[in-house]
C-alpha positions as CSV (number, residue, x, y, z in Angstrom):
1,X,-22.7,-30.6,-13.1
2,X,-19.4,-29.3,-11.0
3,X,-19.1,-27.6,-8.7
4,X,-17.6,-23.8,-9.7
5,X,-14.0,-23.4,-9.0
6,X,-12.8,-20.8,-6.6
7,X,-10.8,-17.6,-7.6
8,X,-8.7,-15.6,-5.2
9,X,-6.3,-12.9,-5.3
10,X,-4.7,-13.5,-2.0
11,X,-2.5,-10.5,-0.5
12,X,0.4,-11.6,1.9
13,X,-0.4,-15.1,0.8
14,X,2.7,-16.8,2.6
15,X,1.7,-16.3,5.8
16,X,0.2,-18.9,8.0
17,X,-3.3,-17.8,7.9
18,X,-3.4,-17.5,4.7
19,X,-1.8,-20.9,4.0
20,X,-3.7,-22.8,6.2
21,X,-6.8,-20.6,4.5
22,X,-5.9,-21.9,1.2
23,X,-5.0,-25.4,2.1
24,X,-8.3,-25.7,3.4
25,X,-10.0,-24.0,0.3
26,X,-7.8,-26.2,-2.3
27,X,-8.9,-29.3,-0.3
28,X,-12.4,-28.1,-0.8
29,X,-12.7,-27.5,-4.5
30,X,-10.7,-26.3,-7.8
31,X,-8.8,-23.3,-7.0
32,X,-7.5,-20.5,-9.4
33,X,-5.6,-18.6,-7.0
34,X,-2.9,-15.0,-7.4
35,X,-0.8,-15.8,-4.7
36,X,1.2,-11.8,-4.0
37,X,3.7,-11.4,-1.2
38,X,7.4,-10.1,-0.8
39,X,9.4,-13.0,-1.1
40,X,9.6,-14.9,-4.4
41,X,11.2,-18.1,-2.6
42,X,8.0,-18.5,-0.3
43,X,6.0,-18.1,-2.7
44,X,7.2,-20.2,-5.2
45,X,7.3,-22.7,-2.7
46,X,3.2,-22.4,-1.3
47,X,2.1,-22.4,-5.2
48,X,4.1,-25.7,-5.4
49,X,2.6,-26.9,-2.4
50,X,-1.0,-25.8,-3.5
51,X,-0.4,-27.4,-7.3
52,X,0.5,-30.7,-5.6
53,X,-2.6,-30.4,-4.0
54,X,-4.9,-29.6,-7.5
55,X,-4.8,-26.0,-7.4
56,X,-4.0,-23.5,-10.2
57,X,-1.7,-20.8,-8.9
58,X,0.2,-17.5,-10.7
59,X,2.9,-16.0,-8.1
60,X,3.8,-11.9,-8.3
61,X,6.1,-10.8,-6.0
62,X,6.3,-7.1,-4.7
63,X,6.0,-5.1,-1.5
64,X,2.1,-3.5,-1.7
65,X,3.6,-1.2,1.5
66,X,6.5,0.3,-0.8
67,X,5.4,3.9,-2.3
68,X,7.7,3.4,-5.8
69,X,5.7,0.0,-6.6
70,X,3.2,0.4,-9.0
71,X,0.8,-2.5,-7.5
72,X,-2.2,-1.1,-7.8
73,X,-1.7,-1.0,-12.0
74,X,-0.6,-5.0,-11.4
75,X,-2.6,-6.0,-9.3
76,X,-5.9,-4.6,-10.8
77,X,-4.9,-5.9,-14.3
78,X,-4.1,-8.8,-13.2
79,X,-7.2,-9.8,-11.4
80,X,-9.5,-8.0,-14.1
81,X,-7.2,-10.5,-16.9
82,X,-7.4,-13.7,-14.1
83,X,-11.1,-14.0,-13.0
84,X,-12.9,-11.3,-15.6
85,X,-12.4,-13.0,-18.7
């Protein structure tokens, strides 16, 4: 039997405690993980970095702190879509 894969939803994922976080997880076991932050580039380049290392990553890229996002609606249809299927 395997083992069960880890999900995450992982806010501010690009920075370096969350890296090292899910570096450690990926190395662990199979990952399914939302990577969210600011900055496309960054994460675009820690989902490559994770892939190469087995996991399965989505990127989405907007500012949780900025009052015209409409994260919450994203975010919690996301994660319901991701890990509630």
């Amino acid at each position: 039997m395997s083992e069960p894969r880890y999900h995450a939803a992982v806010i501010g994922a690009t920075s370096a405690i969350a890296t090292e976080t899910l570096r450690a997880m990926v190395a662990e076991r199979s990952c399914f993980l939302l990577l969210i932050g600011r900055d496309q580039a960054k994460l675009d380049a820690l989902a490559a970095d994770l892939r190469a290392r087995g996991a399965d990553c989505e990127v989405n890229a907007f500012d949780i702190l900025n009052p015209d996002t409409s994260w919450s609606e994203v975010l919690t249809g996301r994660v319901w879509d991701l890990f509630y299927i």
